[in-house]
C-alpha positions as a Markdown table, in Angstrom:
| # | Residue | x | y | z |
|---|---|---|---|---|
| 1 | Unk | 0.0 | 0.0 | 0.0 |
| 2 | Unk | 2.5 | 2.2 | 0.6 |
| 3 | Unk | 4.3 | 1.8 | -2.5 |
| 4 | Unk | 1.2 | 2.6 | -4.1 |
| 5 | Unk | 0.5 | 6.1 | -2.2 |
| 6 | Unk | 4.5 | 7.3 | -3.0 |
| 7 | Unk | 3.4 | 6.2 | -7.0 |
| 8 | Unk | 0.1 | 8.2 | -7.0 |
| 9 | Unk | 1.8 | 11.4 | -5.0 |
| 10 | Unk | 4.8 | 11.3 | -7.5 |
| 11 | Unk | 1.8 | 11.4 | -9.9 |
| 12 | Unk | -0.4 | 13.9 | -8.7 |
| 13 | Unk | 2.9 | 16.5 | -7.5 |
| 14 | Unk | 4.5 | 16.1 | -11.1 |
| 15 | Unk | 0.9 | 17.3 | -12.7 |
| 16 | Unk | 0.7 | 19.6 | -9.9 |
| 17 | Unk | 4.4 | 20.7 | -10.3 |
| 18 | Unk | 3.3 | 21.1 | -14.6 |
| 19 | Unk | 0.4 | 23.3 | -13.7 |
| 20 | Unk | 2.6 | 25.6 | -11.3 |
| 21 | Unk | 5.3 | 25.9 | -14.2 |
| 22 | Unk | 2.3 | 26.6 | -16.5 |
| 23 | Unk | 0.7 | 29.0 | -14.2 |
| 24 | Unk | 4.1 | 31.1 | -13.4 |
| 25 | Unk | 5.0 | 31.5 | -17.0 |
| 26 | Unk | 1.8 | 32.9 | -18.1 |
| 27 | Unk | 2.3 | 35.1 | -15.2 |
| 28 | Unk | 5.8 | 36.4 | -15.7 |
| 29 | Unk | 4.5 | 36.6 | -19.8 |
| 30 | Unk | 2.2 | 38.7 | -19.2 |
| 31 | Unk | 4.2 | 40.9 | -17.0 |
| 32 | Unk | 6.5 | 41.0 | -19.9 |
| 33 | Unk | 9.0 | 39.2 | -17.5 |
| 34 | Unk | 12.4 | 39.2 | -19.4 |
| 35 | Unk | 14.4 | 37.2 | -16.1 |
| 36 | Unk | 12.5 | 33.9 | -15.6 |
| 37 | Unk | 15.5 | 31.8 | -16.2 |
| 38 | Unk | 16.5 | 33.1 | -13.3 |
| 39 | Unk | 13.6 | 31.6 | -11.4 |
| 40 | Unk | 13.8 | 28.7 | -13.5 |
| 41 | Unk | 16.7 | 27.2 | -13.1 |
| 42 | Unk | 16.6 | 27.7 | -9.3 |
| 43 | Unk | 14.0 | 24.9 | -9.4 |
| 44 | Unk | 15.8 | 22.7 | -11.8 |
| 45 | Unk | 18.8 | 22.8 | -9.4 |
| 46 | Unk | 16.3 | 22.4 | -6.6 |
| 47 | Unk | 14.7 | 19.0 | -8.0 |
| 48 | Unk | 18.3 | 17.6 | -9.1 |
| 49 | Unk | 20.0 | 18.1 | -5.7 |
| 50 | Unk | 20.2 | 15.3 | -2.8 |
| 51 | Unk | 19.1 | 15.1 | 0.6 |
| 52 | Unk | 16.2 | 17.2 | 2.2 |
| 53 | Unk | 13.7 | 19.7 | 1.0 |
| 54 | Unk | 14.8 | 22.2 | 3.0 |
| 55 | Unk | 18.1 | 21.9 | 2.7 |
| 56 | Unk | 17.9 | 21.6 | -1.3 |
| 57 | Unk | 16.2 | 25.2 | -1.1 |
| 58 | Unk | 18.8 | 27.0 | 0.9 |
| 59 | Unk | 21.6 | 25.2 | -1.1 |
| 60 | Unk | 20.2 | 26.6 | -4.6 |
| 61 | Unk | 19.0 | 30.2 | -2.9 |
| 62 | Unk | 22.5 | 30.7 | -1.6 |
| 63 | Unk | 24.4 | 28.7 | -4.3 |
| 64 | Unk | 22.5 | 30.8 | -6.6 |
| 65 | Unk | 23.8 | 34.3 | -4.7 |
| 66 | Unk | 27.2 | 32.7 | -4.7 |
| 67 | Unk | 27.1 | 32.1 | -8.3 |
| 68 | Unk | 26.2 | 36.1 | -9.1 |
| 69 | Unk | 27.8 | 37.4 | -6.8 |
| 70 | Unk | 31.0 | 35.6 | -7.9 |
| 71 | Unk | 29.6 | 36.9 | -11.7 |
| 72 | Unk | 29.7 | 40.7 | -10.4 |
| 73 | Unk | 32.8 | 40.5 | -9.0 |
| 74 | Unk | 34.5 | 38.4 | -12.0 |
| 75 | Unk | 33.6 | 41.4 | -14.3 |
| 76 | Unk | 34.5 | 44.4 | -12.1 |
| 77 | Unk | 37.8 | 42.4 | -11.7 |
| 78 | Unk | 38.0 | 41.8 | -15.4 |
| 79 | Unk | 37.1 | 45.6 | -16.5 |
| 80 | Unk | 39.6 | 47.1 | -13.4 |
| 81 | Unk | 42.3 | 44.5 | -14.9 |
| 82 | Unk | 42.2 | 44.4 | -18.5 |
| 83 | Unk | 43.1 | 48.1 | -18.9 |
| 84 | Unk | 46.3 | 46.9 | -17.2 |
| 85 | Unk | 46.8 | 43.6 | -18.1 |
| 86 | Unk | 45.2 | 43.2 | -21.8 |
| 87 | Unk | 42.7 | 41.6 | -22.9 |
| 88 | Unk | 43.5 | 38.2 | -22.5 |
| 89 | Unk | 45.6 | 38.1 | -19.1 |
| 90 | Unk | 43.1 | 40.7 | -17.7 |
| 91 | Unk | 39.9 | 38.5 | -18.7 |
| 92 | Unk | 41.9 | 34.6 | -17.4 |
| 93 | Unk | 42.6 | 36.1 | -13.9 |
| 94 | Unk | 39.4 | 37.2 | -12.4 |
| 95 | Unk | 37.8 | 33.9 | -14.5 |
| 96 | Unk | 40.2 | 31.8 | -13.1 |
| 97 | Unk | 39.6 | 33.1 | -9.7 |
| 98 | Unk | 36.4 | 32.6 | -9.4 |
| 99 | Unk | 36.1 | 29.2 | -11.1 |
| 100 | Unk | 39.0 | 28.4 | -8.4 |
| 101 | Unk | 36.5 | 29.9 | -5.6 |
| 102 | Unk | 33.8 | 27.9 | -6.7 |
| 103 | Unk | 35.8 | 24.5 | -7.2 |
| 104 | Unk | 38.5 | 24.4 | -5.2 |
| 105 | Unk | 36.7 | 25.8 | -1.7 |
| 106 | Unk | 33.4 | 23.9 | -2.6 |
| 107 | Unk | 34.2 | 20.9 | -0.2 |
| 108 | Unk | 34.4 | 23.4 | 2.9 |
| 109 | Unk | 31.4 | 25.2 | 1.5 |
| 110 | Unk | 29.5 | 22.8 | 0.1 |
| 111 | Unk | 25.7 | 24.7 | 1.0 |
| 112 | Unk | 26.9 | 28.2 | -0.9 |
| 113 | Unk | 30.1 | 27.2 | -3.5 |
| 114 | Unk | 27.6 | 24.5 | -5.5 |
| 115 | Unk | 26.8 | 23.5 | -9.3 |
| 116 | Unk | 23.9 | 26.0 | -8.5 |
| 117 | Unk | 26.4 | 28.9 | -8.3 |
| 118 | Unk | 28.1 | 27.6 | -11.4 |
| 119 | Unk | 25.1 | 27.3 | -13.4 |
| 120 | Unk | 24.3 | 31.1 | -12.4 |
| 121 | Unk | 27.7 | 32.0 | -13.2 |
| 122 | Unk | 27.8 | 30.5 | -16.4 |
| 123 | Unk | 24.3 | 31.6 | -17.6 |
| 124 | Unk | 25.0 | 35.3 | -16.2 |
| 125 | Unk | 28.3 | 35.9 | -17.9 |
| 126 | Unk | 26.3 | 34.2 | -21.2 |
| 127 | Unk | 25.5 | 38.1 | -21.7 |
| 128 | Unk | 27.7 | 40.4 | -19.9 |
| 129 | Unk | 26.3 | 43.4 | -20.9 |
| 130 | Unk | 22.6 | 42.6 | -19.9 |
| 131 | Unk | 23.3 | 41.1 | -16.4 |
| 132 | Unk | 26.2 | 44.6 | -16.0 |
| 133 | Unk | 23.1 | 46.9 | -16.9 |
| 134 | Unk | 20.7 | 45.0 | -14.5 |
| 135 | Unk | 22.6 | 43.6 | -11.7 |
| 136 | Unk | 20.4 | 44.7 | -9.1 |
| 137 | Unk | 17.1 | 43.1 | -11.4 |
| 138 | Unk | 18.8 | 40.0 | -11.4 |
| 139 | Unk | 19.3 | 39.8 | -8.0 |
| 140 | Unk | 15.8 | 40.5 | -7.2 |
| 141 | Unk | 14.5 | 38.8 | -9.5 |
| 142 | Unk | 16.8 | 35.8 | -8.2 |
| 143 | Unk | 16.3 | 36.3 | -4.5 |
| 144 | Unk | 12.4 | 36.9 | -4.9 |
| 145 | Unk | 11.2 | 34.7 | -7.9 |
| 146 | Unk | 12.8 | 32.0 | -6.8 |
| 147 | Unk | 12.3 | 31.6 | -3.2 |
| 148 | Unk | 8.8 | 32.2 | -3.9 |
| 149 | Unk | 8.0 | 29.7 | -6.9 |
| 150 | Unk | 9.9 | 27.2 | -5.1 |
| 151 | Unk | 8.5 | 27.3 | -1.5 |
| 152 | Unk | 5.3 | 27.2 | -3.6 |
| 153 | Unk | 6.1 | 23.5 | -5.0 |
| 154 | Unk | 7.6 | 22.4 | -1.5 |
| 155 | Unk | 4.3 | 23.8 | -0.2 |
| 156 | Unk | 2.4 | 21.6 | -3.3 |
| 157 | Unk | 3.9 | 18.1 | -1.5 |
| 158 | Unk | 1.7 | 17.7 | 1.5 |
| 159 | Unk | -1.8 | 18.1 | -0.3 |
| 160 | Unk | -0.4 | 16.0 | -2.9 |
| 161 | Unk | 0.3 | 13.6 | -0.5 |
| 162 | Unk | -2.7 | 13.5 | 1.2 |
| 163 | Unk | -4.5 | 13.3 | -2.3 |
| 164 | Unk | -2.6 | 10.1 | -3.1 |
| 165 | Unk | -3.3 | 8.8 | 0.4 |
| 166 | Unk | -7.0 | 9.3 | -0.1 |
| 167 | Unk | -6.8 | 7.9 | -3.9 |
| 168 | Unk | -5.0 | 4.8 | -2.7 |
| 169 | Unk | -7.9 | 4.4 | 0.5 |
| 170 | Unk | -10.3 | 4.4 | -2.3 |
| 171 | Unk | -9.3 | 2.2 | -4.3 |
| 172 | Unk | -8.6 | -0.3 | -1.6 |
| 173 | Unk | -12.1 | 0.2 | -0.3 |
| 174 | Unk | -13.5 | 0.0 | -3.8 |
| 175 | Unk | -11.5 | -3.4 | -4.6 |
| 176 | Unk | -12.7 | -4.8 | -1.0 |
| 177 | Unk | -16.4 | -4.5 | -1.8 |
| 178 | Unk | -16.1 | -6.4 | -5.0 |
């Protein structure tokens, strides 16, 4: 029985989970809403992490702040640098840097120096010249949009999981009348 109710609540979450993707996107659409990946891929990281629920959400919010923080600083450091250095010396040192932060101090870090923080990296320095004209958007946007579309699908679990209980009850009370 209670292999069944853990089948029927990873049903009922994952449509739940497809209506809340649904439902924020036609909501940051028509808010013209330029920053979802942000949001996005908070919850990607979120559902592709180990361990608990809780600690998956404060892993990808802080690994997520890591990772543009990290961003901001790799291009002050670049633009302060490569007027000194050159282009390619000044660009490789502030990169290398942070790429050494995030890898080389993850292990005594593990909840803020994360793939989270490298996929934010990466995707943020994808176009400089956007994230440099809206840092402080994409930090909003990150801190806000994604704490609040994700506490909303940890908050989706426990009447999923109640549905499913109730679903399986059913069922079993249907099959023992027969």
């Amino acid at each position: 029985m209670e292999e069944q109710i853990k089948k029927r609540f990873l049903l009922y979450y994952r449509l739940a989970l497809v209506a809340w993707i649904l439902v924020a996107n036609v909501i940051l659409a028509s808010m013209n809403f330029s920053y979802g990946w942000l949001i996005f891929i908070s919850n990607i990281m979120m559902f592709t992490m180990e361990g608990d629920i809780k600690d998956r959400l404060i892993s990808v919010e802080l690994g997520g702040l890591a990772g543009l923080a990290l961003t901001v600083f790799a291009l002050f450091a670049i633009s302060a640098l490569t007027p000194v250095l050159g282009s390619m010396a000044g660009f490789i040192l502030p990169l290398a840097a942070v790429l050494l932060i995030l890898i080389v101090l993850h292990p005594y870090a593990p909840k803020v120096l994360n793939n989270v923080g490298f996929a934010y990296l990466t995707c943020a320095t994808i176009d400089t010249k956007a994230f440099s004209g809206h840092i402080g958007t994409f930090f909003i946007s990150f801190i806000v949009g994604s704490v609040v579309f994700n506490v909303v699908c940890i908050l989706l679990m426990k009447p999923m999981k109640k549905l499913a209980v109730r679903s399986v009850e059913r069922s079993g009370a249907r099959s023992d009348s027969k």
